[in-house]
N, C-alpha and C positions, 0 to 999 in steps of 0.2 A: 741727380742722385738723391734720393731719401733718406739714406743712412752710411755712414764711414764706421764699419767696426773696426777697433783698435784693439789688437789684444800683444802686450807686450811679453816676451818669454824666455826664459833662463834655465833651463837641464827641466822642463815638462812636459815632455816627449809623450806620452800615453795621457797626460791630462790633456794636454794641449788636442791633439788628436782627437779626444772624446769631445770636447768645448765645438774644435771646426763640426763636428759634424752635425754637432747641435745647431748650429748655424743654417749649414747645408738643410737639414731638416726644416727647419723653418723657412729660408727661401724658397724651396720648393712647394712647401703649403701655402704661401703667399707670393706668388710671383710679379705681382701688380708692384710689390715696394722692388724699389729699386738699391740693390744693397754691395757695398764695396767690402772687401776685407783686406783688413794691414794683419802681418803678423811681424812685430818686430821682434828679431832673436839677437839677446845680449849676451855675444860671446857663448852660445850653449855648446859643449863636450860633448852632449848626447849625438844621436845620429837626425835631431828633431826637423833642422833644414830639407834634409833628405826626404825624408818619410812627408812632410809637409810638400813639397814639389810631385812626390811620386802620388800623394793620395787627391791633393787638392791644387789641383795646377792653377786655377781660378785664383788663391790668393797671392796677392801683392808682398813679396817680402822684403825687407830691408835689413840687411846685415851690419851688426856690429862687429869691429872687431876688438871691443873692450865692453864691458859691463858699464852702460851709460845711466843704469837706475830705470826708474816708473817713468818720472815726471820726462827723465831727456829720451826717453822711447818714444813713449807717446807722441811729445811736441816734433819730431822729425813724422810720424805718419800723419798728424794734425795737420801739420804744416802743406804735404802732400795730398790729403786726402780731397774730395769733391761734394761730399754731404752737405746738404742742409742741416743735419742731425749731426754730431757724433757721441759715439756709444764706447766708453772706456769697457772693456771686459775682459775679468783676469781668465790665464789659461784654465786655472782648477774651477770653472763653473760647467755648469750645462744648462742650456735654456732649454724652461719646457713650453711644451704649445702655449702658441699665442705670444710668447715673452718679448718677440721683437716689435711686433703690431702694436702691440697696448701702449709700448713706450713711446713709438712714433706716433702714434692717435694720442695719446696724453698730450704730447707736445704739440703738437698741430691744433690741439681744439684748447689747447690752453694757450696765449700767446706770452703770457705774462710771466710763464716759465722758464727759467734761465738752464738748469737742471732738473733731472729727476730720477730716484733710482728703486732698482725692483724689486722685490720681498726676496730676501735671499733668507733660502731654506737649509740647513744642516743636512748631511747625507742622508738621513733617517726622515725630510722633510717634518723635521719639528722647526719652529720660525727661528730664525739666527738676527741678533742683532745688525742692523745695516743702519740707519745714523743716530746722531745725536745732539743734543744742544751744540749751542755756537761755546766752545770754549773760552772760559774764566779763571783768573789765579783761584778765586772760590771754586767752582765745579774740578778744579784739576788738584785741588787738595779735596774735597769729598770721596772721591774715585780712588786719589792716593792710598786713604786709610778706610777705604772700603763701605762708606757713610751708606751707599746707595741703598745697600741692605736694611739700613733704618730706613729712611726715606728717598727714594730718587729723586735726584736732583741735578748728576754729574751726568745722570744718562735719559732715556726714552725708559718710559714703562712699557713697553711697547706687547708686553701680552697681554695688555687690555686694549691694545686697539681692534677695532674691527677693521676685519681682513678684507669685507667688499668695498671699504670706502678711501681713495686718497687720502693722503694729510701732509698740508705744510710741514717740513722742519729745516733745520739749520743748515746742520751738514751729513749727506750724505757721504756710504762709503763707496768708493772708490771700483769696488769687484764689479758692478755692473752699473756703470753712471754716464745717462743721454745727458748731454752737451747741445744746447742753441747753437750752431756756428758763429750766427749776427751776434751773441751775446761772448761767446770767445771772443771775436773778432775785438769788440767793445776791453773786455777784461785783459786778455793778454792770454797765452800758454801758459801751462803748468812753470811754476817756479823752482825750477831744475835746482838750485840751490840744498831743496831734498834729494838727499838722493834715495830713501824708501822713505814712507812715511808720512800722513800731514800733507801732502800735497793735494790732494784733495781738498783736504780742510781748509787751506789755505786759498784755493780757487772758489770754493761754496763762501767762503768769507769776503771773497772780493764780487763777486757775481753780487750780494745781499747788499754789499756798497754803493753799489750802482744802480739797486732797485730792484734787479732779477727775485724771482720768488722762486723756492726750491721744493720740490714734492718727493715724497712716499708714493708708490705708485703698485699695488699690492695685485691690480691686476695681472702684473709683470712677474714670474715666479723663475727663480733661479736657483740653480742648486749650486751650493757653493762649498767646496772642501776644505781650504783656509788654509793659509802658511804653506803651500806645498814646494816653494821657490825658498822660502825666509827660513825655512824648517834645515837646509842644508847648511846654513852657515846660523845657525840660531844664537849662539852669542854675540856674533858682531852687530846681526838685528836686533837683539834686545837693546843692545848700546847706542842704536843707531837709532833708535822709538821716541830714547828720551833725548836725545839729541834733537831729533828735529823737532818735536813739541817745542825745545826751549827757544831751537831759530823761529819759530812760528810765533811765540810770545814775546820776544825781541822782537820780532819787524814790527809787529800790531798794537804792544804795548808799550813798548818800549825795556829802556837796557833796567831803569828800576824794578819793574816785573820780572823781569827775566832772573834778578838777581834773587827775588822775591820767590820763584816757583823752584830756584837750584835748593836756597835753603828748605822748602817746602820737601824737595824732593829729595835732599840727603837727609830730614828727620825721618818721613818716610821710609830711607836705607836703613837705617839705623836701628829702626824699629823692629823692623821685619826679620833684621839680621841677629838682632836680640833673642826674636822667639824660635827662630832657625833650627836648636838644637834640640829643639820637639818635636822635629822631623825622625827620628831616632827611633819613635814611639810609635810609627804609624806602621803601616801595612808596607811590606818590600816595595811594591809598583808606586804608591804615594811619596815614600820616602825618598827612592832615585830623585821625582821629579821633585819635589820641595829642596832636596840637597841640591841640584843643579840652578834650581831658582836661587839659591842663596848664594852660588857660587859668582852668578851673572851679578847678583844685587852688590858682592863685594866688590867685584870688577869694576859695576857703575859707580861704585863709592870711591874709587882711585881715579875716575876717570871725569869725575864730577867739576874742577877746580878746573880740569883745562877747557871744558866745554864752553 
C-alpha cells in the first residue's frame, strides 16, 4: 500500500463527506497509487457513521465510543493502517488535483523526509498559514503580544514564499501531514497526552531529533476550512490550546520553562483583559467576538495556576 489516509472525526457530517469524496476524486485520477482510508469517528451524534457506510463502503471505520481526541484517533488507525506513507487529514479539507500524488512523489524522491505538508488554502483559496518555526519561550512570547506584526519571528512570513518551490521548516500543521511510516516506526505515535492540540508539534519535534527533515510541499494544495469540530465546544478548546502548548514545553524544556511561559502567558491575560473594554467601541459583529475573547481570556486567567 502507498498511502494510509487518516482522517479523524467528531459531529462533521457534510465536511467529512465533502473531504471523502475529495479523496475518491483523486483515487480515481490516479489509480496506479495504492490508497487506504481510515475514518475514525469520536463519539459523533450526527448521523455521520451512517451516511459514511452508505456513500463510501471502501472506508475502514473504527468507532469510538468516547471522544479519544486527534492524537488517540489517529494512533488506533496508525497502528492498523498498511502504508508506506501516512497522510494525517482533517475532515474540513478538500484535496484538489494532484494533492495526493505530489505528496507521495515528495516523499518517495526525497528519502530524507520524515514529514511533509500541503499548502493549505482558505476557502476563497487565498494561502492559510500551515507551519511554523520550532517553538521557544522567546517565539511563544513574540506571538503572545503580537510582535510578529513588527518583525516575524514567532511565525513563517510565508507570503513571500514562492509557491512552485518546496521549503524546509519546523513544524508543520497537522490538517494535511504525510507521515514516513519507517520514520513513525523510529519516533513513536502521536503523544496522546494532548488531547487537541500540539501534537503535531510535538511529533515534527521528535521526528527533527532524530534527524528527519520536514517540508512545505506547495505542490500539494488543500482547502482547508478550519475549527469546524473545535468551533462547537470553543471555550473548552481555547483552554485546552494553552494547555497543551505548556504540556509540550514541560516535556522539552523542562518544569523551569513551563513555569516561565505560564507567567509569560498570564501577563499576556492581563494585558489583553485590560484593553478588553475597547471592545464596547467597535462595530456589533467585532465587539460580540472581542467580548467573547475576553471572556475565554478571563477563564484562562482562573484556570492558569492549576495547569
Amino acid at each position: 500500500m502507498d498511502l494510509s489516509i487518516i482522517i479523524v472525526s467528531w459531529n462533521t457530517r457534510d465536511l467529512l463527506l465533502q473531504c471523502l469524496e475529495s479523496v475518491y476524486q483523486e483515487s480515481q485520477t490516479f489509480p496506479h497509487l495504492q490508497i487506504e482510508t481510515w475514518v475514525v469517528d469520536n463519539a459523533s451524534t450526527d448521523d455521520s457513521v451512517l451516511q459514511v457506510k452508505n456513500k463510501y463502503p471502501w472506508v475502514k471505520l473504527i468507532l469510538n465510543q468516547d471522544n479519544v481526541g486527534f492524537a488517540g484517533g489517529n494512533n488506533q488507525a496508525i497502528q492498523q493502517s498498511t502504508g508506506r506513507h501516512v497522510l494525517l487529514l482533517n475532515p474540513d479539507t478538500v484535496i484538489k488535483r494532484d494533492g495526493l500524488r505530489s505528496l507521495v512523489d515528495f516523499m518517495d524522491s526525497h528519502p530524507q523526509a520524515g514529514a511533509a505538508g500541503s499548502m493549505l488554502l482558505n476557502p476563497d483559496e487565498t494561502l492559510q498559514t500551515s507551519c511554523y518555526p520550532a517553538p521557544t519561550l522567546s517565539r511563544e512570547f513574540w506571538r503572545l503580544f503580537h510582535l510578529d506584526a513588527i518583525r516575524p519571528y514567532g511565525v513563517y512570513h510565508m507570503s513571500n514564499w514562492d509557491t512552485n518551490k518546496h521549503r524546509e521548516v519546523d513544524v508543520v500543521q497537522g490538517a494535511s501531514l504525510i507521515l514516513r511510516k519507517e520514520a513513525l516506526d523510529q519516533v513513536g505515535l502521536l503523544d496522546d497526552t494532548y488531547f487537541m492540540y500540539t501534537e503535531e508539534v510535538d511529533l515534527c519535534y521528535r521526528l527533527q531529533k532524530k534527524g528527519w527533515l520536514l517540508y512545505w510541499v506547495p505542490q500539494s494544495k488543500v482547502i482547508h476550512y478550519g475549527g469546524q469540530s473545535t468551533q462547537q465546544v470553543a471555550t473548552k478548546m481555547f483552554l485546552c490550546l494553552y494547555e497543551s502548548k505548556l504540556i509540550f514545553i514541560r516535556k522539552h524544556h523542562g518544569w523551569l520553562a513551563a513555569q516561565a511561559y505560564k507567567l509569560t502567558l498570564g501577563l499576556a491575560t492581563i494585558t489583553r483583559l485590560l484593553f478588553s473594554p475597547l471592545a464596547l467601541l467597535e462595530k456589533p459583529s467585532k465587539r460580540q467576538h472581542h467580548l467573547r475573547l475576553a471572556s475565554n481570556y478571563r477563564r484562562l486567567l482562573t484556570t492558569l495556576a492549576r495547569m
